[in-house]
Structures are given as structure tokens and as C-alpha cells.
C-alpha positions as CSV (number, residue, x, y, z in Angstrom):
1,X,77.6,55.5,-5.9
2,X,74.1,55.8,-6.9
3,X,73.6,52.8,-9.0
4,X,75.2,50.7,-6.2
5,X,72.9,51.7,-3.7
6,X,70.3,50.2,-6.1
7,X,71.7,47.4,-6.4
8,X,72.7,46.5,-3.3
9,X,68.9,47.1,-2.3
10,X,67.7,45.1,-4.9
11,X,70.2,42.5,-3.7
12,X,68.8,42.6,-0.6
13,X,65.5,42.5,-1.5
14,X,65.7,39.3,-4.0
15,X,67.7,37.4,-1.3
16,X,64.6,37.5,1.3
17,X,62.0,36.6,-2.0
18,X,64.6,33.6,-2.0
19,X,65.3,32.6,1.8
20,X,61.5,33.7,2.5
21,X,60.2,30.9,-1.1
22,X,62.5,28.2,0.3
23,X,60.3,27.4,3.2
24,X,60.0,23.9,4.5
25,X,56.9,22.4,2.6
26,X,54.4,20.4,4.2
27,X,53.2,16.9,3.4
28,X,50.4,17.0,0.9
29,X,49.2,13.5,1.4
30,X,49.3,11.4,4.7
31,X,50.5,8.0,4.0
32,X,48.2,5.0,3.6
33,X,47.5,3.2,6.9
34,X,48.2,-0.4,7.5
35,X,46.1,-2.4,5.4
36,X,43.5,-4.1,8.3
37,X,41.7,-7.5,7.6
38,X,38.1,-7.3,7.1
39,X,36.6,-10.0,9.1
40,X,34.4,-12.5,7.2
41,X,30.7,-11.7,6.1
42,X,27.9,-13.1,8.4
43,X,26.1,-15.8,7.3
44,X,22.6,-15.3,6.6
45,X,20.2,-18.0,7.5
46,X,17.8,-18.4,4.8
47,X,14.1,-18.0,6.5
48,X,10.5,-19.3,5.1
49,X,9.4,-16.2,3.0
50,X,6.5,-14.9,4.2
51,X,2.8,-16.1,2.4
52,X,2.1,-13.1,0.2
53,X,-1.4,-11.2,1.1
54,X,-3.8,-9.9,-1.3
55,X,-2.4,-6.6,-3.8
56,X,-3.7,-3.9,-1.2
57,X,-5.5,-1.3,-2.9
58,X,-3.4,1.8,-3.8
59,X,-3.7,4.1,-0.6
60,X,-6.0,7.0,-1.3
61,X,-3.1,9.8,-0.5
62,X,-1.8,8.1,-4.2
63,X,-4.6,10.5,-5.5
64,X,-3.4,14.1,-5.8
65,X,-5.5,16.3,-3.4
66,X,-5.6,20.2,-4.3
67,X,-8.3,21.2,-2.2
68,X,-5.8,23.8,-0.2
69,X,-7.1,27.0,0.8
70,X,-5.6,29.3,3.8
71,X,-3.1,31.0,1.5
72,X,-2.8,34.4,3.8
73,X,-0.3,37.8,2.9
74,X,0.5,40.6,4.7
75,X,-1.9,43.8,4.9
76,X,-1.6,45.8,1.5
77,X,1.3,43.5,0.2
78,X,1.8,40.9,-2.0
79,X,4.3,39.3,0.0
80,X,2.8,35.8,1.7
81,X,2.9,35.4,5.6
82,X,5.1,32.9,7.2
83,X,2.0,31.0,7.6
84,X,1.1,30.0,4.4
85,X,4.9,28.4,2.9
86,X,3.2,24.9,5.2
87,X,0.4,25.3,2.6
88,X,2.0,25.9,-0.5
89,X,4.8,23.1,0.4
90,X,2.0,20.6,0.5
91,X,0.1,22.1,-2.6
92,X,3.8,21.3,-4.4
93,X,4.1,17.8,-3.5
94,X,0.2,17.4,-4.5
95,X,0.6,18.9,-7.7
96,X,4.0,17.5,-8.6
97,X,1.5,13.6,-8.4
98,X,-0.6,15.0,-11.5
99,X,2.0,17.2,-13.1
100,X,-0.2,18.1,-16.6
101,X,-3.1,19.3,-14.0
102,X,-4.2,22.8,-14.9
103,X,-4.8,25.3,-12.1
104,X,-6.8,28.7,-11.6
105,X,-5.2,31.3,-8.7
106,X,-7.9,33.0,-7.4
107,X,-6.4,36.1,-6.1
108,X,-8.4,38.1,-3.6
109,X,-7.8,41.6,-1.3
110,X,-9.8,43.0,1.8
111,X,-12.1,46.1,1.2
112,X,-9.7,48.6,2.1
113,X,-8.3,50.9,-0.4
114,X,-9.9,51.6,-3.8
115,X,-11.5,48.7,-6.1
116,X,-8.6,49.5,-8.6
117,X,-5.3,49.3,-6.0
118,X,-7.2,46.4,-4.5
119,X,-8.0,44.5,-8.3
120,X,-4.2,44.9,-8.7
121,X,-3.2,43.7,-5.3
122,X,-5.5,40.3,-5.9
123,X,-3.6,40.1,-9.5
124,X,-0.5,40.4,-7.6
125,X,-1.3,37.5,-5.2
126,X,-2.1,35.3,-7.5
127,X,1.8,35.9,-9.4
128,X,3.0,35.8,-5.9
129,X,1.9,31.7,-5.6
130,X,2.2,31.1,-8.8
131,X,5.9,32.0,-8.7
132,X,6.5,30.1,-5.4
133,X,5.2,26.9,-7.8
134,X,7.4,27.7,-10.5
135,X,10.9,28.1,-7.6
136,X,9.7,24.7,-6.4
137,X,10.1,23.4,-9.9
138,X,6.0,23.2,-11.3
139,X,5.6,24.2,-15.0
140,X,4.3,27.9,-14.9
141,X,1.7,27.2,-18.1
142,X,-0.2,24.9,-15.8
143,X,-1.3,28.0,-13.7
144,X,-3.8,30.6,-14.9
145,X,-4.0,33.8,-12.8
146,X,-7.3,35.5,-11.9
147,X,-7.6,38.6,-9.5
148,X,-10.8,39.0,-7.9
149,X,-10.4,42.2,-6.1
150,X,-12.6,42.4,-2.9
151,X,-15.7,41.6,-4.8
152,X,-15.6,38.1,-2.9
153,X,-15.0,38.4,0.7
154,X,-15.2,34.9,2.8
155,X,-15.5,37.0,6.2
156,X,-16.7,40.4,6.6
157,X,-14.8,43.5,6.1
158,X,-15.7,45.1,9.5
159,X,-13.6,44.0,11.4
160,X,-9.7,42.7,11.3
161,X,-9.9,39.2,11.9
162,X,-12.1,39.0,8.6
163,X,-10.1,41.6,7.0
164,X,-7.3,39.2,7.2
165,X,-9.0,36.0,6.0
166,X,-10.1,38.0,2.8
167,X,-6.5,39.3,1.9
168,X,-6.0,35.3,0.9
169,X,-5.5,33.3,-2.6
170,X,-7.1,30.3,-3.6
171,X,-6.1,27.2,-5.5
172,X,-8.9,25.6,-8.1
173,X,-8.1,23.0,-10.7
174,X,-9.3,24.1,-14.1
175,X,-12.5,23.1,-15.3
């Protein structure tokens, strides 16, 4: 009596696998429509070209420009402010123009904190751009990396507004 419990169950059980498989299928592909005529191409009317003007000089923006400063980070972080991703966008598309130009990253810090923590934050900076460059696709042994520590302060240190301008890195091509 056992056994034919089991088997009835199982039965039961691989008759709904089969009823529940046979589903009605749906149509993979929709059928082609109508083919449609395509109406003519217009006719072009052939017009006097135009005299040609003298080869303009090549625009001046042709010229790479890497004077970019304003590179700004968050207090006692090497993590860059909103800000600053403007700056280093255009620094990209200026450095990608001249892409064997070699480049110094000036990392500096504000005063706070001790010479050491702040030498190491500037160092940090500096890696901080110079990865950006290297995600947007520049050659990382075009960059050299110098931290500068808060020996060379653009503002003073005395108040937050110039706090801020100091925590900064600066772009230089190499001399």
C-alpha cells in the first residue's frame, strides 16, 4: 500500500511538470511588415562653389594651455571638492593635445597640523590628481609628484578663506 501511495504521488506530481511545460508559447519574432516604397531621392541642384579664402591661421586654442591652477580638497583630506573636477576636465583635454608633455604636481596643505601630517597630506594631493589623469586615460609617467607641505602658502594661514586656497595642487609642465 505503501509503494502505491508513492507512486500515485509521483504520478501526480509529473502530470502537472507536464500540463504545467505544455504552455501555449509566444511568438518570438513579429512578422515582417509590408514592404513600403521609398520615394525617389531629391535632386540636388549643383550650386557655384564658393571662392576659397586664404588658409586661416590655426586658432590659438590648437596650442595646449596648462596654465590651470584652483585645484581645491577638502580640510585635512586628500579627497578633491566638487569644485575642482571643472578644472581637471579641462586640464585633460589640454593635456591629451600634447600627450608626451611632462608634468610636476605641486602638492600643497594649510598650516594646520604638524609639518610632517601636513608634508604627507601635500604628497597625497598630488597622487590624488595625478590619479584622476591616469582614470581619464593620460599616461601616469608623464606626471612627477612633489609635496610641498605648508612651506608655500598663496594666502595666509590666519584666517579660513586663505586656509582653504592653501589646501590646493598645482599643475607645472616640466622644465
Amino acid at each position: 500500500m505503501n509503494i502505491k501511495n508513492i507512486l500515485f504521488t509521483t504520478l501526480i506530481a509529473l502530470s502537472t511538470l507536464t500540463f504545467y511545460s505544455c504552455k501555449t508559447k509566444k511568438l518570438a519574432a513579429k512578422p515582417a511588415p509590408a514592404p513600403v516604397a521609398k520615394p525617389a531621392p531629391p535632386v540636388e541642384e549643383k550650386k557655384p562653389e564658393p571662392v576659397p579664402e586664404k588658409e586661416a591661421e590655426p586658432a590659438p586654442s590648437d596650442k595646449p594651455n596648462f596654465d590651470l591652477d584652483n585645484i581645491q580638497f577638502e580640510f585635512n583630506s586628500f579627497v578633491l571638492k566638487t569644485s575642482s573636477f571643472a578644472i581637471l576636465d579641462k586640464a585633460v583635454a589640454e593635456m591629451k593635445k600634447s600627450p608626451t608633455t611632462k608634468f610636476v604636481l605641486h602638492g600643497h596643505s594649510s598650516a594646520e597640523g604638524t609639518p610632517e601630517h601636513n608634508m604627507s597630506l601635500s604628497v597625497d594631493r598630488a597622487n590624488s590628481v595625478k590619479s584622476y589623469f591616469v582614470n581619464a586615460g593620460l599616461n601616469g609617467d608623464n606626471f612627477t609628484i612633489v609635496g610641498h607641505g605648508e612651506k608655500e602658502p598663496i594666502s595666509t594661514n590666519n584666517n579660513e578663506e586663505g586656509r582653504t586656497l592653501n589646501r590646493r595642487t598645482e599643475i607645472r609642465v616640466k622644465n
